[in-house]
Each structure stands twice: as C-alpha cells, then as structure tokens.
C-alpha positions as CSV (number, residue, x, y, z in Angstrom):
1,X,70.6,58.3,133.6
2,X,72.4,60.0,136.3
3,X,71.0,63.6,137.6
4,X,74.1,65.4,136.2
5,X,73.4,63.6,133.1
6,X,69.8,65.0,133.1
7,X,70.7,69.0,133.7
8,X,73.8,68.7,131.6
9,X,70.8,67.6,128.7
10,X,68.4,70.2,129.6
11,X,70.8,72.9,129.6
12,X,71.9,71.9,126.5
13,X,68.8,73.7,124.7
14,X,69.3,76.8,126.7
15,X,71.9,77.6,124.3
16,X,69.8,77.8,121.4
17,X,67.4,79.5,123.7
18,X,69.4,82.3,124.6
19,X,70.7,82.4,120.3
20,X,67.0,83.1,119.3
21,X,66.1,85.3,122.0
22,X,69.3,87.4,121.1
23,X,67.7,87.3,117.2
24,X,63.9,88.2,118.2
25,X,65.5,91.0,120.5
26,X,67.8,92.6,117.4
27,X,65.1,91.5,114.9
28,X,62.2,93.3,117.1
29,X,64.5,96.4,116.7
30,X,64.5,95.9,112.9
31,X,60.8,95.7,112.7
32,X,60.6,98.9,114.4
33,X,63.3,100.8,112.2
34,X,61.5,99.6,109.3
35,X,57.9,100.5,110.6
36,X,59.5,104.0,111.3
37,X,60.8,104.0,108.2
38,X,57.6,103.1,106.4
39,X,55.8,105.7,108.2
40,X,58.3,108.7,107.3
41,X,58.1,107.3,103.7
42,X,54.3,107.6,104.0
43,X,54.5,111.0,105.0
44,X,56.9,112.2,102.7
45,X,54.5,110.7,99.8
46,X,51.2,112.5,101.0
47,X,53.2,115.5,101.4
48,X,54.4,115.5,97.8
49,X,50.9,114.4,96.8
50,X,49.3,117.4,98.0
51,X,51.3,119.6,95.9
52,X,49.9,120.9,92.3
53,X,50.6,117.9,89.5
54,X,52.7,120.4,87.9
55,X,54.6,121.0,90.9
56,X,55.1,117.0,91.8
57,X,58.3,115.9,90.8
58,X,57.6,112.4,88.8
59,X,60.7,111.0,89.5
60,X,60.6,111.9,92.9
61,X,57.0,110.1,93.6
62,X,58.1,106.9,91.5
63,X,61.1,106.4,94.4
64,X,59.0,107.2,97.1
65,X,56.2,105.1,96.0
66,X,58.7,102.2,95.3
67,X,60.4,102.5,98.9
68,X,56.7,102.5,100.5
69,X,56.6,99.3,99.0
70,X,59.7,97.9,99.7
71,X,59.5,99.4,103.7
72,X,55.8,97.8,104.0
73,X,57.0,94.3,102.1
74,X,60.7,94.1,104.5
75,X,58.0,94.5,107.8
76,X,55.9,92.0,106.9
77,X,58.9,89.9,106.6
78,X,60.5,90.9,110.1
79,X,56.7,90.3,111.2
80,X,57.0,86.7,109.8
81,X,60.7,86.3,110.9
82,X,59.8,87.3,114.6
83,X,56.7,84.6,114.7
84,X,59.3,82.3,113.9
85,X,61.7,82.9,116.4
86,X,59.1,82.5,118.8
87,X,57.8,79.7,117.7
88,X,61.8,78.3,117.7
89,X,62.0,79.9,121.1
90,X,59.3,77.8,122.4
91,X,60.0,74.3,121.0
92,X,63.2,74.7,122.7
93,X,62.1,75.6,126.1
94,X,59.8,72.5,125.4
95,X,62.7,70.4,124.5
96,X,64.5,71.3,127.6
97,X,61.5,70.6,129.8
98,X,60.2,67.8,128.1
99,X,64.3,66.2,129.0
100,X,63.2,66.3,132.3
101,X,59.5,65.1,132.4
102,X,61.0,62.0,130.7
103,X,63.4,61.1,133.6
104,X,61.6,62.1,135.9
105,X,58.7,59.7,135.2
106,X,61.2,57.2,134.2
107,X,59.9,57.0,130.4
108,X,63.0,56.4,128.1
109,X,61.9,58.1,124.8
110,X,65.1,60.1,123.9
111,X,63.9,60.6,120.2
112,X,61.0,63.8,121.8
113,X,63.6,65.7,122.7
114,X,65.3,64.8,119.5
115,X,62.5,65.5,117.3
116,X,61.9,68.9,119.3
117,X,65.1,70.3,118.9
118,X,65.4,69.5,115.8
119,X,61.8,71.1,114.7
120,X,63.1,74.3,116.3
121,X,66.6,74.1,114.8
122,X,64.5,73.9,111.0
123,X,62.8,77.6,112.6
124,X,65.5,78.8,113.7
125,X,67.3,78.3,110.3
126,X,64.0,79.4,108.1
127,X,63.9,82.3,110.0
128,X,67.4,83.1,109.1
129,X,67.1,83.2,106.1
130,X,64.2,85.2,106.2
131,X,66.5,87.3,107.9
132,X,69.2,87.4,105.1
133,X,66.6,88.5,102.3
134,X,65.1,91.1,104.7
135,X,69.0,92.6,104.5
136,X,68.9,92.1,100.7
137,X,65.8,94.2,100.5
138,X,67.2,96.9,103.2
139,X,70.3,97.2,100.6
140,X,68.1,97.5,97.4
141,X,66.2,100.3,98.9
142,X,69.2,102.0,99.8
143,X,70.9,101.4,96.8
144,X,67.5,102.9,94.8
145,X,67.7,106.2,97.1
146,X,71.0,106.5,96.0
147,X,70.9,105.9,92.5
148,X,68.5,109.1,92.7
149,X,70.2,111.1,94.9
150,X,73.1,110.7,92.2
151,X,71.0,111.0,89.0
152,X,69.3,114.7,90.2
153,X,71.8,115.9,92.7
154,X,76.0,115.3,91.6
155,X,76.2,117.9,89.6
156,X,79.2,120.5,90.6
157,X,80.1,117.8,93.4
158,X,83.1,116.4,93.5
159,X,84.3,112.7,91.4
160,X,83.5,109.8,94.0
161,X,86.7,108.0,94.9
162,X,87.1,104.5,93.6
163,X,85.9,101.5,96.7
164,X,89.6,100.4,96.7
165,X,91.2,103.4,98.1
C-alpha cells in the first residue's frame, strides 16, 4: 500500500470522528438543558408542597410531578446517549490509528479496521436513536404543560388559529 493510500484510509475515520464529536457537543448541551430543567421543576414542586393541602392545586402537583419524572428519565437518557458517543468517538480514533500501526509494521489484516469502524458505526447509530426518543419525550412533556395550560387558563382568550394558516 502506498503512503497516500495509508493517510487517505486513516483520514477516512476522521469523518465520523468529527460527526460524533459535533453530536456529544449538541447532546452535552441537551443534558444540561434538561438537568436545568429538572432542577427548576424540582423547585417549583417543593415550593407548591410547602403550601397548606387546601391551598395545593391537585392538578397542578400531578403535572409537576409527571414532568419531574419525565425531566429526570430524558437525562438519564442523554447520560446514556453521551457514554455512547464516546465510546463511538473512541473506536474510531482506534480505527484510524490502528490503519496505520498495520502498515507500518507491515501486517496485512484489513478486516481490524473493518471490524472497528463498523463497532463504532453500530454506537454511533444506537445512540441516535437514543437520541430520537429523548426528542419524543422532550415533545410529550411539552405537549402535557400545554394541555394544562389550556384546560385551566383559555378562558376569555382568543380561538387558536387552525396549523394550516
């Protein structure tokens, strides 16, 4: 194999290398929405908590308590989903170097590098997936605050106009 051959092959991971570190970068800043999230939610619970029972507006606990869970449940999921990525991010910095180590000491055993990129490639695509469920759950939460927000506070506001407008 020629040298250009060689780089042209190791630089050939860095492409997926620079695709997961772009997701752990954007997922990191998920994680910390949602742990932010989860915190504000936390404190908006003890707050109502500490009011009389006659005071506390069921309803009002139910959502929060339900969106605690949800907020906790979607980090643990980023938390899983960055672990992931890092462990994809790794298998294909080994791939890359491992291209190398193999012509340099002259052993011909193209199916490593093979077998490493494709390990992190089946990361890479777990992880988004993970990923596309943590947005489901992101959406139900929302879509629960809503529904609330409509059910106690519409009244005297005007109709909604219809999504095709």
């Amino acid at each position: 194999m020629s040298t250009l051959t060689v780089l042209s092959a190791m630089i050939t991971p860095v492409v997926l290398i620079l695709a997961t570190g772009q997701l752990i970068l954007t997922t990191s800043q998920r994680l910390a929405r949602s742990i932010e999230r989860a915190r504000k939610l936390s404190e908006q619970f003890e707050e109502l908590m500490k009011k009389k029972p006659s005071e506390i507006n069921t309803e009002k606990k139910e959502l929060l308590y339900k969106l605690l869970y949800r907020a906790a449940y979607r980090s643990r999921k980023l938390q899983q989903t960055i672990s992931l990525l890092y462990i994809a991010l790794s298998v294909f910095v080994a791939t890359s170097v491992t291209i190398g180590l193999l012509e340099a000491i002259g052993y011909m055993a193209l199916w490593v590098p093979v077998a490493l990129g494709l390990f992190g490639s089946v990361f890479l695509f777990y992880a988004t997936i993970l990923l596309i469920a943590e947005t489901r759950m992101a959406l139900g939460a929302v879509d629960l605050e809503m529904n609330y927000l409509i059910r106690n506070y519409s009244a005297g506001m005007p109709p909604q106009p219809q999504e095709d407008e």
